[in-house]
N, CA, C and O of each residue as an XYZ file, in Angstrom:
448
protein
N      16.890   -212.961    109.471
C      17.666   -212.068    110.290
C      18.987   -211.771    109.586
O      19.634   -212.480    108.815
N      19.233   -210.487    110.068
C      20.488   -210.287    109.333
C      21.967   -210.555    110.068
O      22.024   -210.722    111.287
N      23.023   -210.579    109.318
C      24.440   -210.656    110.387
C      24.795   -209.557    110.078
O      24.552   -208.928    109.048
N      25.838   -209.069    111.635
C      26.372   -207.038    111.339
C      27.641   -208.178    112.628
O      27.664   -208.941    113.593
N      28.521   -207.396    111.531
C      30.066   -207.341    111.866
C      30.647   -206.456    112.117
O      31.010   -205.703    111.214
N      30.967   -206.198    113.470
C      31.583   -205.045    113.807
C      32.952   -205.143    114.561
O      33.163   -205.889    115.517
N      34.202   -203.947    113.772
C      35.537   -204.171    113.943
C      35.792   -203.198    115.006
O      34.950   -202.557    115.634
N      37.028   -203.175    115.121
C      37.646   -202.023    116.320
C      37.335   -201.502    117.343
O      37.785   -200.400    117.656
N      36.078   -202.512    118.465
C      35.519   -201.888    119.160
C      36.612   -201.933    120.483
O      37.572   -202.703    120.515
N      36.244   -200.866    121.665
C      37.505   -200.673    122.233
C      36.973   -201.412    123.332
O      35.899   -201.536    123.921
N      38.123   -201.849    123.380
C      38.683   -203.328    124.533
C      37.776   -203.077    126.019
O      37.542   -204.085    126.685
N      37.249   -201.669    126.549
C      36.586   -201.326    127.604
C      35.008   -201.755    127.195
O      34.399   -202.597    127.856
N      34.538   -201.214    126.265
C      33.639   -201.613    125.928
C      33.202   -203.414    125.698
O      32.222   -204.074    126.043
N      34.003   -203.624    125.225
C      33.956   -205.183    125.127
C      34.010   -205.776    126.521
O      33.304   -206.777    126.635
N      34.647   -205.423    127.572
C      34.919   -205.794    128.703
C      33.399   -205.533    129.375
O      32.788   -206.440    129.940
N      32.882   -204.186    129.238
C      31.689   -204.330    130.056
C      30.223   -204.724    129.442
O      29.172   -204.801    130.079
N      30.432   -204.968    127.951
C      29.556   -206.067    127.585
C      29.103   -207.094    128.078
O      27.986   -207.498    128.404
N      31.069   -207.822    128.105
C      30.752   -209.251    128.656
C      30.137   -209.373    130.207
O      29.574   -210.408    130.564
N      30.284   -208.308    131.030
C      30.023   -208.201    132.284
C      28.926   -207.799    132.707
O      28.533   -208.064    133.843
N      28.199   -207.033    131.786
C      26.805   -207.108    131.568
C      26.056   -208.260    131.013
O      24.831   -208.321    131.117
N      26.848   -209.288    130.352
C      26.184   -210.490    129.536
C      25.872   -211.141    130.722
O      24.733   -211.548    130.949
N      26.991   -211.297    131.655
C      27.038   -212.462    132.723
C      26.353   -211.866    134.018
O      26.048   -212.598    134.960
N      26.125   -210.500    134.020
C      24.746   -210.539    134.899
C      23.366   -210.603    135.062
O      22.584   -210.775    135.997
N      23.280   -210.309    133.231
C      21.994   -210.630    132.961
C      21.830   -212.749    132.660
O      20.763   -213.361    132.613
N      22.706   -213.128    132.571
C      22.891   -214.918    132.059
C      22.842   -214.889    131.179
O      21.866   -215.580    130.886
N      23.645   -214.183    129.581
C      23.067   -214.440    128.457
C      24.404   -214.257    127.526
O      25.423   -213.600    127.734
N      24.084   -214.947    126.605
C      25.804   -214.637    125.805
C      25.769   -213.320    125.710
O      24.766   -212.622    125.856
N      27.788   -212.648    125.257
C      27.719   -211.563    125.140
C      26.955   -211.115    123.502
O      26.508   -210.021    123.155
N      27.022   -212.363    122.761
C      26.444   -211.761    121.329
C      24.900   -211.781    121.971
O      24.620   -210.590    122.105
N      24.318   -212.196    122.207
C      22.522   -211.703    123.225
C      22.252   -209.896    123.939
O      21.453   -208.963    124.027
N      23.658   -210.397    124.306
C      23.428   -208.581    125.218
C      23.544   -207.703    124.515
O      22.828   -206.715    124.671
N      24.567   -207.764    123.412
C      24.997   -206.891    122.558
C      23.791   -206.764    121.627
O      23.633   -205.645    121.139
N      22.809   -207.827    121.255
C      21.437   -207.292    119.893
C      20.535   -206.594    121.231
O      19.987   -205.511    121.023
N      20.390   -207.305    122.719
C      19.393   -206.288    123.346
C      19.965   -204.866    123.622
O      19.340   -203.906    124.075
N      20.741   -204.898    123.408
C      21.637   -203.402    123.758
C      21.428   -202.491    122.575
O      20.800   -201.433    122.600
N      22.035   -203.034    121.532
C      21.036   -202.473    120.172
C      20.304   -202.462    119.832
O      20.281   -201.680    118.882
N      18.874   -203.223    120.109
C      17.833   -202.905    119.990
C      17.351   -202.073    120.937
O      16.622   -201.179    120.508
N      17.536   -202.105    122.051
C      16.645   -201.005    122.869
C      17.089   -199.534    122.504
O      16.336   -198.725    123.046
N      18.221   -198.857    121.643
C      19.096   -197.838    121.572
C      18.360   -197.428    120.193
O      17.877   -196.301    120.083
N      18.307   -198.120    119.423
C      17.578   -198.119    118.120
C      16.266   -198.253    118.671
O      15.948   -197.163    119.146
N      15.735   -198.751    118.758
C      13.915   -198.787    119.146
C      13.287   -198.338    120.311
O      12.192   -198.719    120.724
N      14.341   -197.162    121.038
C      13.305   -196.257    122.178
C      12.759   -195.344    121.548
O      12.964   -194.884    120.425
N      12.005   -195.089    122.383
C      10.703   -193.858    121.726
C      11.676   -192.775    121.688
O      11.208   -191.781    121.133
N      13.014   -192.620    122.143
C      13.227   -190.757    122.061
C      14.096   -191.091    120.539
O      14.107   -189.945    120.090
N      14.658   -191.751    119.719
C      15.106   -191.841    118.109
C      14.071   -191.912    117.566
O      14.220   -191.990    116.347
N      11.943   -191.936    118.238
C      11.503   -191.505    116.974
C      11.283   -190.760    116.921
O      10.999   -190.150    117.952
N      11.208   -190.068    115.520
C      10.569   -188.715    115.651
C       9.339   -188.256    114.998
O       9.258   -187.372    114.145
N       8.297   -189.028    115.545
C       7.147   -189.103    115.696
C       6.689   -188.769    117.076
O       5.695   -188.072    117.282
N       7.498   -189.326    118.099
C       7.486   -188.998    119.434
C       7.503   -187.473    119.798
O       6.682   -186.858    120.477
N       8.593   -187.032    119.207
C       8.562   -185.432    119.698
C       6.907   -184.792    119.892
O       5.936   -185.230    119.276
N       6.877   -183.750    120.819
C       5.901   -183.079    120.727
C       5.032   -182.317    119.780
O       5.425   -182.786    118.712
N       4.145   -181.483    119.488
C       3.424   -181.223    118.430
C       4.770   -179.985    118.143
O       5.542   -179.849    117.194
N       4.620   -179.282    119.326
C       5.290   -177.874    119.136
C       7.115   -177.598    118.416
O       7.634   -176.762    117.678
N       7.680   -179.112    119.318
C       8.612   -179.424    118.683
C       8.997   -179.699    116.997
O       9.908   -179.253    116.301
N       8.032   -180.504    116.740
C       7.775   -180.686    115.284
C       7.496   -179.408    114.398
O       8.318   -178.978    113.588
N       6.470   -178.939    114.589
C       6.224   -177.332    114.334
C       7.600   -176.371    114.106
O       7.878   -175.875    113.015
N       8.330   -176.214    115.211
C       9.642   -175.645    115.265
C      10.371   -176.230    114.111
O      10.760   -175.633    113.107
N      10.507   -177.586    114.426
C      11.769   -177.951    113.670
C      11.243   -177.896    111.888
O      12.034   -177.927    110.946
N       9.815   -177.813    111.776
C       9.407   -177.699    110.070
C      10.235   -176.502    109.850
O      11.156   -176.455    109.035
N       9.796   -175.355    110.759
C       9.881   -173.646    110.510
C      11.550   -173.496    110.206
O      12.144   -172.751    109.427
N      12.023   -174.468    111.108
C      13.382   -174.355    111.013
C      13.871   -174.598    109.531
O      14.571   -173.884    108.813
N      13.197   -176.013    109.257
C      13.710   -176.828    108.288
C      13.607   -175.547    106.599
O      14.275   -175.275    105.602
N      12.403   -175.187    107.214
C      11.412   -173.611    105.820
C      12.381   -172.494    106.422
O      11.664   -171.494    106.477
N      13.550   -172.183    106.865
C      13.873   -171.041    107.281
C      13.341   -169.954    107.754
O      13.852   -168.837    107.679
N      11.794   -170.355    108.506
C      11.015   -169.447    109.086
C      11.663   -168.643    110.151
O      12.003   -169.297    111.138
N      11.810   -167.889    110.164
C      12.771   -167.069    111.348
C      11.349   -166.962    112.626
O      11.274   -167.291    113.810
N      10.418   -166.360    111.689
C       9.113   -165.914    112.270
C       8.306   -165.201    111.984
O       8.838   -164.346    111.276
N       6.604   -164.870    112.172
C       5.680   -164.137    111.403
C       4.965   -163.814    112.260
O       4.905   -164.321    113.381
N       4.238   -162.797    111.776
C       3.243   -162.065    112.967
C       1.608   -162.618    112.333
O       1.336   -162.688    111.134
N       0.635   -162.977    113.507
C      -0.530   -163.304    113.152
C      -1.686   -161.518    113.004
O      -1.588   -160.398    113.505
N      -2.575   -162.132    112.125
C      -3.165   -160.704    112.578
C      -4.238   -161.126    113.487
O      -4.778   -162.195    113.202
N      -4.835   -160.218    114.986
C      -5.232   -159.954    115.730
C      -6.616   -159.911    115.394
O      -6.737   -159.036    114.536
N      -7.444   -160.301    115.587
C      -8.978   -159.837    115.170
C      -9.277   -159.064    116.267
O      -8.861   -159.098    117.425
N     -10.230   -158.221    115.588
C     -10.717   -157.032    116.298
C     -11.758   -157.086    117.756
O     -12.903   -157.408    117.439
N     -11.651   -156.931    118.710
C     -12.270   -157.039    119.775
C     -14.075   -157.105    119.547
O     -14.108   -157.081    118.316
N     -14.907   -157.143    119.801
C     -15.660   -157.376    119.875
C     -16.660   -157.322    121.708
O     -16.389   -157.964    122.723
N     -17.582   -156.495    121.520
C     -18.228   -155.856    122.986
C     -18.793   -157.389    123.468
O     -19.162   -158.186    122.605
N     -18.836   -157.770    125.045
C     -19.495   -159.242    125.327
C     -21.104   -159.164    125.112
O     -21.782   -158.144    125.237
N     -21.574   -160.476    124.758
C     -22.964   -160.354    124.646
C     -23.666   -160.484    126.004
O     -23.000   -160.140    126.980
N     -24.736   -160.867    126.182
C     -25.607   -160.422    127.157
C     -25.899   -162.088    127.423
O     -26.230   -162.944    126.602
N     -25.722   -162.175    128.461
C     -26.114   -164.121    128.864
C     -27.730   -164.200    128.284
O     -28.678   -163.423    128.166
N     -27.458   -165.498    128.028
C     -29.412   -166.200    127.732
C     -29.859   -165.363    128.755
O     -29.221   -164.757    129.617
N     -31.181   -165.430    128.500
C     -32.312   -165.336    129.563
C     -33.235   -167.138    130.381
O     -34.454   -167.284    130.291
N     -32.655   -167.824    130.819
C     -32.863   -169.117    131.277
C     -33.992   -169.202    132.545
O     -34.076   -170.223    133.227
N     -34.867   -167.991    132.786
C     -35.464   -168.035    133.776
C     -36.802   -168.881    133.675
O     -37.328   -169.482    134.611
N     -37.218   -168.823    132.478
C     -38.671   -169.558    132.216
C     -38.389   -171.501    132.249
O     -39.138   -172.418    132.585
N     -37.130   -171.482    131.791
C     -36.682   -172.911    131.099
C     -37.046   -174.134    131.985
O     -37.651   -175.141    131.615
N     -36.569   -173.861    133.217
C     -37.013   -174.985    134.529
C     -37.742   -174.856    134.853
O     -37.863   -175.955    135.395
N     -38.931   -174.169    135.173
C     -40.221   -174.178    135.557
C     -40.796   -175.222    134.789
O     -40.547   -175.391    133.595
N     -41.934   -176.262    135.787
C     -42.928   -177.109    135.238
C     -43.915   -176.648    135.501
O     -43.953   -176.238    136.661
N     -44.978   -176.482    134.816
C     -46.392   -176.645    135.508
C     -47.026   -177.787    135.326
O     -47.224   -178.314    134.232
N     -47.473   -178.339    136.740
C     -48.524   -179.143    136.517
C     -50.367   -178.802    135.613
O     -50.890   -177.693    135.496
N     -50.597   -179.330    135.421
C     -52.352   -179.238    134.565
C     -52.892   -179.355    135.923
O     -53.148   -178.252    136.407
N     -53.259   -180.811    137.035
C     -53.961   -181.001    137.660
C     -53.626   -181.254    138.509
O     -53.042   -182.300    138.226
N     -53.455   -181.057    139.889
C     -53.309   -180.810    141.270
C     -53.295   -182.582    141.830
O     -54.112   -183.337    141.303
N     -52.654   -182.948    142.539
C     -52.152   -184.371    142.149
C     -53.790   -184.761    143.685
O     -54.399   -185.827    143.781
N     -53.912   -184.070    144.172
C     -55.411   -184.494    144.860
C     -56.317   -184.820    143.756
O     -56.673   -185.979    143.547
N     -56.846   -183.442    142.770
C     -57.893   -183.592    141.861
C     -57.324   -184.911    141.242
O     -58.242   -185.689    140.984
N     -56.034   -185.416    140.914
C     -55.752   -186.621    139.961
C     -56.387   -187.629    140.983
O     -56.728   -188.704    140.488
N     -56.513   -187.529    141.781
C     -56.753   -188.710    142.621
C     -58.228   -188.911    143.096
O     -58.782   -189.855    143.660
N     -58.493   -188.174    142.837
C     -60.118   -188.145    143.100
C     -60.684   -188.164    141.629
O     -61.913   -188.127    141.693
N     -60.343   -188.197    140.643
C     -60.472   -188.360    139.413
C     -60.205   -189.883    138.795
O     -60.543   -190.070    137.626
N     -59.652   -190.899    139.494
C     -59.529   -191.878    139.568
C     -60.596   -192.922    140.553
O     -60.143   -192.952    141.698
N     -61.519   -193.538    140.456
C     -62.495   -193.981    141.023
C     -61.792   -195.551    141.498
O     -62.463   -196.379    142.114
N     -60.513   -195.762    141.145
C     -59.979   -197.297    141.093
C     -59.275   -196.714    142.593
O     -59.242   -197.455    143.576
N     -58.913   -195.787    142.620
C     -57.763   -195.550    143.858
C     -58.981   -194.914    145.117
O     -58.374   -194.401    146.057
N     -59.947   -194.884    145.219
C     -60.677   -194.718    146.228
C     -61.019   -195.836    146.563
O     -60.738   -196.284    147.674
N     -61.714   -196.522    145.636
C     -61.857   -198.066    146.096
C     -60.610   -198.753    146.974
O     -60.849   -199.538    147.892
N     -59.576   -198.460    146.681
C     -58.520   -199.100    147.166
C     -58.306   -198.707    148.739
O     -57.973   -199.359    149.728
N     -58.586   -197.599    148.556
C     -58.008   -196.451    149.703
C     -59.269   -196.783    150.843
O     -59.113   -196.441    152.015
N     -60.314   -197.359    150.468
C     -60.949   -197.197    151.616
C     -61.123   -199.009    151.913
O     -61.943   -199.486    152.698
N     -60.556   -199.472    151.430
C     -60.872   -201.356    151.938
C     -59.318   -200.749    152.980
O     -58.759   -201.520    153.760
């Protein structure tokens, strides 16, 4: 770990350090690294966090993109939906009676 020495801080600040130290129970040198760490390590100093669009902007910015025009592709007439009418239909082969009378094990059964 490292040590950071810091001079001239103003006497208010120091005051509500310590008064924050002693409501959380913790020395004021404790409050003061959680105080800097949470300030340094919230998600809004990264800037990875920003949004896609944000990022985007700030490249264009960074490239002096003022701004550009896309070209438009040409319209195109709508097509005509599938034809899906045949697709769900099943046919059966054999009529679920004829299956059953075609089976000589299930009459036997059917008549004890």
């Amino acid at each position: 770990m490292a040590t950071l020495t810091i001079r001239n801080i103003d006497d208010q600040v120091k005051a509500r350090l310590r008064i924050n130290a002693a409501q959380h129970g913790v020395s004021m040198e404790e409050e003061v690294r959680q105080t800097l760490t949470r300030a340094v390590m919230s998600p809004a100093n990264d800037p990875d966090s920003r949004g896609l669009a944000t990022r985007i902007r700030d490249t264009m910015a960074e490239l002096n993109i003022k701004g550009f025009e896309l070209e438009i592709p040409p319209r195109e007439p709508i097509r005509d939906p599938p034809d899906f009418s045949g697709f769900f239909e099943t046919k059966r082969s054999t009529p679920r009676a004829s299956r059953q009378a075609a089976n000589p094990a299930d009459k036997s059964a059917a008549k004890q």
